[in-house]
TIMI-2910 file (N, C-alpha, C, CB; in pm, 1 decimal, decimal comma, always signed):
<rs>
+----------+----------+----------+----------+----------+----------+----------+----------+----------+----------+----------+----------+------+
!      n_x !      n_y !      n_z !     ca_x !     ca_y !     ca_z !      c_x !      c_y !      c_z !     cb_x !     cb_y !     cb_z ! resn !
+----------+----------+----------+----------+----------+----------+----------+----------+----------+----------+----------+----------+------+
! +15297,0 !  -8886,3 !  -9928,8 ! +15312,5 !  -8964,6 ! -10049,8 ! +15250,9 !  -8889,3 ! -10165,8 ! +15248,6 !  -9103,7 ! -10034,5 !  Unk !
! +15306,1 !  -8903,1 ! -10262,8 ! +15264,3 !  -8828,7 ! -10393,8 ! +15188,3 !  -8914,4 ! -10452,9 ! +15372,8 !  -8783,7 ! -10490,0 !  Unk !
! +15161,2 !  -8860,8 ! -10624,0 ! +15046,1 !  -8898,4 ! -10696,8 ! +15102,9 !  -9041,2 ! -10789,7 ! +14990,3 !  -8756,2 ! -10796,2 !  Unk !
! +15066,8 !  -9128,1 ! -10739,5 ! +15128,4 !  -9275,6 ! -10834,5 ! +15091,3 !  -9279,3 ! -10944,0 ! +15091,4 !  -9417,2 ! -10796,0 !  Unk !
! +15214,8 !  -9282,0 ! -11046,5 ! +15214,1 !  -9220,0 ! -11156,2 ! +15099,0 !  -9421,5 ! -11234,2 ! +15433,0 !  -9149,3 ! -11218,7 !  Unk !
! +15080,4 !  -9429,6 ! -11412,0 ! +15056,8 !  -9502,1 ! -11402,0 ! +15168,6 !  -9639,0 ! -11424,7 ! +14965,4 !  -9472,7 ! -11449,9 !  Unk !
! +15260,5 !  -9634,3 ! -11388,5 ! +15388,1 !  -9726,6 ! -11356,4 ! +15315,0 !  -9814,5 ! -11286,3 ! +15521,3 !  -9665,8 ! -11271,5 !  Unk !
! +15328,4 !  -9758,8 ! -11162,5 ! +15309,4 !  -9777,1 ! -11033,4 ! +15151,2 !  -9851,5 ! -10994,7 ! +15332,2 !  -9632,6 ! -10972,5 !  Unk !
! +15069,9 !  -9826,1 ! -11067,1 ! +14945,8 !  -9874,2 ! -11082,8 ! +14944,7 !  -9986,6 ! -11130,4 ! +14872,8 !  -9806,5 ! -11146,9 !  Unk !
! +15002,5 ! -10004,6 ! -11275,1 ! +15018,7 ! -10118,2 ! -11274,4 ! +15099,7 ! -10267,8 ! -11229,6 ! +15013,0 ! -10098,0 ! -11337,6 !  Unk !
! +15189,5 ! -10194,8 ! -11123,5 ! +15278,8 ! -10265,9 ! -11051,4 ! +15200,6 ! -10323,5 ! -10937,2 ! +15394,9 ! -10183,0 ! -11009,8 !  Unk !
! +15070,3 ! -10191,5 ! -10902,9 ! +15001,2 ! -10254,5 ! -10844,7 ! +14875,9 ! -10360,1 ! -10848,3 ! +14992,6 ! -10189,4 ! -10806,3 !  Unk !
! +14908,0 ! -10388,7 ! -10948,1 ! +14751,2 ! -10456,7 ! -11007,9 ! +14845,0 ! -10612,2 ! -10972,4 ! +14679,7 ! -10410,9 ! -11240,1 !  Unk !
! +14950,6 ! -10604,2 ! -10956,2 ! +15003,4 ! -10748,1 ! -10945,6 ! +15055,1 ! -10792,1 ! -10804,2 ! +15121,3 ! -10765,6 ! -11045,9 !  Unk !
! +15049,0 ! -10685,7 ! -10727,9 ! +15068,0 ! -10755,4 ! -10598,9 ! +14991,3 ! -10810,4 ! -10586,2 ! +15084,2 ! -10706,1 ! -10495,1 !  Unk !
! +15010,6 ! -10935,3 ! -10529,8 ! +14927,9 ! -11049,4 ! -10415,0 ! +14892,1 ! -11124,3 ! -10542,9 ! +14765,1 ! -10988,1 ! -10293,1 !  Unk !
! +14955,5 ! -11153,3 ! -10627,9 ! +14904,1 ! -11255,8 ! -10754,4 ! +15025,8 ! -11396,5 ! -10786,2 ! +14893,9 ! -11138,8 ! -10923,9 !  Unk !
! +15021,0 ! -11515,7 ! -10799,7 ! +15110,3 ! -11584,0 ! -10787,5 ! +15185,5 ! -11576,6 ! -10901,0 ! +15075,9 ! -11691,1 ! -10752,9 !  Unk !
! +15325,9 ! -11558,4 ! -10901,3 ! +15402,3 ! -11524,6 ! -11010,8 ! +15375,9 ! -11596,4 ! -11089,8 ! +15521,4 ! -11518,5 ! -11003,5 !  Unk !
! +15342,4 ! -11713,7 ! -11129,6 ! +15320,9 ! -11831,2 ! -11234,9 ! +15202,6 ! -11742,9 ! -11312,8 ! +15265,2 ! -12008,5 ! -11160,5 !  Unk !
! +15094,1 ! -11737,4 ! -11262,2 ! +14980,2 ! -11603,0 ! -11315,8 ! +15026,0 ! -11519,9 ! -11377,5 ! +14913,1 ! -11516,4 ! -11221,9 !  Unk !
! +15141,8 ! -11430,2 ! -11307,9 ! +15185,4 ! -11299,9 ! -11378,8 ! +15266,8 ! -11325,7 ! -11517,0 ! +15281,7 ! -11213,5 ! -11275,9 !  Unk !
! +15323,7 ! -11452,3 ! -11504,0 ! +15432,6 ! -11468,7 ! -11564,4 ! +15367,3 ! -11543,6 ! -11721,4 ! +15541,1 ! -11560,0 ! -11460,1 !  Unk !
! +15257,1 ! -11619,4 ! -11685,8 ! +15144,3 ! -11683,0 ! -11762,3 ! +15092,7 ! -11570,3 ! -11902,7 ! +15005,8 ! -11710,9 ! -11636,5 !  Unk !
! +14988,8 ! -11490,3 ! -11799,2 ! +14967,7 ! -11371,6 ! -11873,6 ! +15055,3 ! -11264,8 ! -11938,5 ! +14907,1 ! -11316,0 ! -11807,0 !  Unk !
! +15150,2 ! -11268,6 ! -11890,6 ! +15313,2 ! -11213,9 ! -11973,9 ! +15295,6 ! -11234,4 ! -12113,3 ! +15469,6 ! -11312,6 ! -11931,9 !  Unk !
! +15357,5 ! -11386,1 ! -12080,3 ! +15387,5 ! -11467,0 ! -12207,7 ! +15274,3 ! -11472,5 ! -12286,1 ! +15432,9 ! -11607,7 ! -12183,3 !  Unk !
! +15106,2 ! -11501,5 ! -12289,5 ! +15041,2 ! -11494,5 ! -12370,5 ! +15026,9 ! -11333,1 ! -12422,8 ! +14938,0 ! -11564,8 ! -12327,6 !  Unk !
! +14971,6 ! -11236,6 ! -12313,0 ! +15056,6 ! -11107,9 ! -12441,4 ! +15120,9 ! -11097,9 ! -12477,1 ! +15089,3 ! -11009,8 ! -12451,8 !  Unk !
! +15214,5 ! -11160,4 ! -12490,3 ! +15356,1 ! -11118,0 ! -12567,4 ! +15317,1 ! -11206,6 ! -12693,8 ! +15528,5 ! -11167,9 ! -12479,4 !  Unk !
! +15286,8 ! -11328,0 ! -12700,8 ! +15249,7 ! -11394,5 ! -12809,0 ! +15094,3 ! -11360,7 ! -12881,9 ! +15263,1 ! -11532,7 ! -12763,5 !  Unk !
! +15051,7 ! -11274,0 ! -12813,3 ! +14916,3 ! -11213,0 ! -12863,7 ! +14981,8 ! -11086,4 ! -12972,7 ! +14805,5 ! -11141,6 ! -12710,0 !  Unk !
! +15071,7 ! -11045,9 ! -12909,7 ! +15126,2 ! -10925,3 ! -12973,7 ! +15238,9 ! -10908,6 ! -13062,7 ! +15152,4 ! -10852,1 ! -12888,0 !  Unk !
! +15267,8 ! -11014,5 ! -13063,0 ! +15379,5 ! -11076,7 ! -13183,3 ! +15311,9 ! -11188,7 ! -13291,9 ! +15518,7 ! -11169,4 ! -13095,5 !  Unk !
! +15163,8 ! -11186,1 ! -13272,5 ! +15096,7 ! -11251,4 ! -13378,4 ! +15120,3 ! -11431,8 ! -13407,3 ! +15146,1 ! -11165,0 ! -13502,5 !  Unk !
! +15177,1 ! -11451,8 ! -13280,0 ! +15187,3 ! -11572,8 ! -13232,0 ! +15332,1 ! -11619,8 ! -13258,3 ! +15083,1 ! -11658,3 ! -13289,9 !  Unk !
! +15378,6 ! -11528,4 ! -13293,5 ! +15575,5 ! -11534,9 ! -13309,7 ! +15621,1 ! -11590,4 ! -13205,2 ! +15671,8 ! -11384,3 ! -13313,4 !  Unk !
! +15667,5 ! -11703,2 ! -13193,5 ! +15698,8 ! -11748,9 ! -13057,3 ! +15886,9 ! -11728,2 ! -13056,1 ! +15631,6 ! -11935,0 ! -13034,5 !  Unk !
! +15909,9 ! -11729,2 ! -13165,4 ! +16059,6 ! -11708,6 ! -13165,2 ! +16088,8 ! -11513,7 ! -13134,0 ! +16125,4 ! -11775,1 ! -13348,3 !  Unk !
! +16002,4 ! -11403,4 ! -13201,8 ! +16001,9 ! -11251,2 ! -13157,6 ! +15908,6 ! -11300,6 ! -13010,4 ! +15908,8 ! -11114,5 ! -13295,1 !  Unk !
! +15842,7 ! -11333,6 ! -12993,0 ! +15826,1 ! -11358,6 ! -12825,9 ! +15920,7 ! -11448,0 ! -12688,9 ! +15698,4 ! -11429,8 ! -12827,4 !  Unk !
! +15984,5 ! -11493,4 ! -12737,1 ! +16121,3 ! -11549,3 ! -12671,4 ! +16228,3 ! -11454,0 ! -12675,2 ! +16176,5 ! -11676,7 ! -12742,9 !  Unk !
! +16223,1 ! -11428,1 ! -12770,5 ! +16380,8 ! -11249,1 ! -12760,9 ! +16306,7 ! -11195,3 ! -12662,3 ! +16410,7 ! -11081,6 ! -12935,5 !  Unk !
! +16209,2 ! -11128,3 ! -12708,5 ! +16108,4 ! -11032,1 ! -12629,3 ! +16092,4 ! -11020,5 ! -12497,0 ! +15990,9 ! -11054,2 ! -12658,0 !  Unk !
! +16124,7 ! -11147,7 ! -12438,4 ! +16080,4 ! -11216,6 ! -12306,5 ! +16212,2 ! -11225,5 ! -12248,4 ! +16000,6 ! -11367,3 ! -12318,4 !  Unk !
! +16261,0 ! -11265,3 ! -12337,6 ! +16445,2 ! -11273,3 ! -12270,9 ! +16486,7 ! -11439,7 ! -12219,1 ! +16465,2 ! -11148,4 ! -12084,2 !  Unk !
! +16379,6 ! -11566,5 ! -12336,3 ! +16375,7 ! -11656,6 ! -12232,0 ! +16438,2 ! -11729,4 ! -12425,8 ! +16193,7 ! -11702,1 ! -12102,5 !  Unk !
! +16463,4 ! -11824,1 ! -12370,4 ! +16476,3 ! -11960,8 ! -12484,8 ! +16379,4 ! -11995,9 ! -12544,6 ! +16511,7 ! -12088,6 ! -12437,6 !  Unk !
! +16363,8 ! -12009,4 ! -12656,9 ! +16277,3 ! -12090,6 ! -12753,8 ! +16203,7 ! -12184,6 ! -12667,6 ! +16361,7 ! -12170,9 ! -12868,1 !  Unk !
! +16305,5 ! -12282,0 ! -12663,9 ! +16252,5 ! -12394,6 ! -12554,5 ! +16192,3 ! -12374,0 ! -12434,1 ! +16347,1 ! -12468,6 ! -12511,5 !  Unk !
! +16222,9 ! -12255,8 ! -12369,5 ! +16156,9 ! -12289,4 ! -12267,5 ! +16003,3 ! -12236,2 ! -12262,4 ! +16235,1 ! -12247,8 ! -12161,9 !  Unk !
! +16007,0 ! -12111,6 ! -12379,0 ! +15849,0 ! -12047,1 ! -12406,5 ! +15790,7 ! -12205,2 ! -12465,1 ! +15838,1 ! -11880,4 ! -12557,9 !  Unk !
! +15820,4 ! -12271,8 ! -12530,9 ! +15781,5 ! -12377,0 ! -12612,0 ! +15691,8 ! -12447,6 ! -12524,2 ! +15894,9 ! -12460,9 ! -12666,5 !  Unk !
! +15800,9 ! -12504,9 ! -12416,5 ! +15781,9 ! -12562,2 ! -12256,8 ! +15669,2 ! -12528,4 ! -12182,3 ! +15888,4 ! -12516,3 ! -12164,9 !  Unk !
! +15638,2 ! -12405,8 ! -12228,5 ! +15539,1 ! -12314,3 ! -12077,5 ! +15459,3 ! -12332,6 ! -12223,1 ! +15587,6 ! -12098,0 ! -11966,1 !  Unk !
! +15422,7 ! -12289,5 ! -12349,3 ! +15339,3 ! -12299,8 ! -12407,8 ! +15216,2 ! -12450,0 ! -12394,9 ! +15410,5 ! -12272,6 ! -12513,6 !  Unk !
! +15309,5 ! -12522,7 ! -12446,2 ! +15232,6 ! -12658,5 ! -12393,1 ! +15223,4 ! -12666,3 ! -12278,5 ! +15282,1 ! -12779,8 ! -12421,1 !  Unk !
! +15259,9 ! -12615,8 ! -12176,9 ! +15188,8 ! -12647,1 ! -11988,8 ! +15040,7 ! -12560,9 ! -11985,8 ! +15323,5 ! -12550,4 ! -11820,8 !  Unk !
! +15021,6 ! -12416,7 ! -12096,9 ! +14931,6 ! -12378,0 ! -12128,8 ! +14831,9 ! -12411,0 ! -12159,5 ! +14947,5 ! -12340,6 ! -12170,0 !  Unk !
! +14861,5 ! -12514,4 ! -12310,6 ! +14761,8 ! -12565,7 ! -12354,5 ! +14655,6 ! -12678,6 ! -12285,5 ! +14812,1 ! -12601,0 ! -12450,7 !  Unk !
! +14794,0 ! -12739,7 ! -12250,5 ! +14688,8 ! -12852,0 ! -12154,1 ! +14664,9 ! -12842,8 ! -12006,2 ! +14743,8 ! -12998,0 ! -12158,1 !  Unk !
! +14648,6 ! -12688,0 ! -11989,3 ! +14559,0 ! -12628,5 ! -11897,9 ! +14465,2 ! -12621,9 ! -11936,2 ! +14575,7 ! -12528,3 ! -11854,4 !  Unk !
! +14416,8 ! -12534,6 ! -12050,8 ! +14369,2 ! -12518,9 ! -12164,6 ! +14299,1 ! -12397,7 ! -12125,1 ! +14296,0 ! -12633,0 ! -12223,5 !  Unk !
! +14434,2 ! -12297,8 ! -12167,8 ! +14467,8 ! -12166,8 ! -12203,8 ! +14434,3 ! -12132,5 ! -12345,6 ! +14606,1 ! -12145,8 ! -12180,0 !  Unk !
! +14382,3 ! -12004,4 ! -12382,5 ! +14387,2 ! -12029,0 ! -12519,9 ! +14535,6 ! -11943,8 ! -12582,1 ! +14232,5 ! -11972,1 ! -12588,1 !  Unk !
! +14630,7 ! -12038,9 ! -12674,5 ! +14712,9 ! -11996,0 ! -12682,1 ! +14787,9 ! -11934,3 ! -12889,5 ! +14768,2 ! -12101,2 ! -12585,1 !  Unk !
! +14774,9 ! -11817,6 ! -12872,7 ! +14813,6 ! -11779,9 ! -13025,8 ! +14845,1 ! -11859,4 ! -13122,9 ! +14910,7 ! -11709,3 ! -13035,3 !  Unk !
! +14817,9 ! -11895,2 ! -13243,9 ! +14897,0 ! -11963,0 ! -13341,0 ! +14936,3 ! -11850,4 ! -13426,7 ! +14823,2 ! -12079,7 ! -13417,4 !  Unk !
! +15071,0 ! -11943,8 ! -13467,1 ! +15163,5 ! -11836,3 ! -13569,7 ! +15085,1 ! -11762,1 ! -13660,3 ! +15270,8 ! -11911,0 ! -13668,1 !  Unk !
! +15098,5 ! -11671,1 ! -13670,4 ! +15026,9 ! -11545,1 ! -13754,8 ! +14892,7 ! -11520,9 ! -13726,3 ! +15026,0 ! -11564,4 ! -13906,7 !  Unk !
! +14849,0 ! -11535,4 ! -13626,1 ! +14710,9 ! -11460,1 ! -13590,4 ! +14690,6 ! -11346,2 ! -13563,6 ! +14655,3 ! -11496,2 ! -13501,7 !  Unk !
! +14585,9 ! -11305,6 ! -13611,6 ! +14569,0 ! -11196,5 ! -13584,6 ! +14573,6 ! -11155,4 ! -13456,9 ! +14482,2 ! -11169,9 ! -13631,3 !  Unk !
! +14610,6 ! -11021,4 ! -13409,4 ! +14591,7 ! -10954,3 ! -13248,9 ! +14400,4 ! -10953,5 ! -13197,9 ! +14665,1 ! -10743,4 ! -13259,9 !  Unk !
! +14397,3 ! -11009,9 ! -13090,8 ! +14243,2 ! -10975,8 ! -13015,3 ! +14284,3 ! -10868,8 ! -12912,9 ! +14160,0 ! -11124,3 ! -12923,6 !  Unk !
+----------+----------+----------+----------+----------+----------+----------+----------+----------+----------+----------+----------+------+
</rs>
């Protein structure tokens, strides 16, 4: 086996993690990094308005902390 490039590293940082997790932390970087754009984070994502909307509020009242429109990046 050869030298795992860092692709592959980070492909591995997610085995054995429950997709809802992976998929969780997705979506809040993506809205971390679109400055809380939830509409450029729905293209981005490849998902519906509605349904980031959907998972946003299942976030909150987890109580995730979740971007508001135009914030700055942490």
């Amino acid at each position: 086996m050869g030298d795992a490039g860092p692709e592959a590293t980070a492909v591995n940082d997610l085995v054995g993690l429950p997709v809802a997790q992976v998929e969780r932390d997705l979506i809040l970087a993506t809205l971390r990094e679109t400055r809380g754009n939830r509409t450029h984070a729905a293209h981005i994502l490849g998902v519906s308005i509605r349904t980031l909307r959907n998972k946003i509020a299942a976030y909150v009242a987890e109580g995730y902390y979740v971007p508001e429109p135009g914030s700055a990046v942490h």
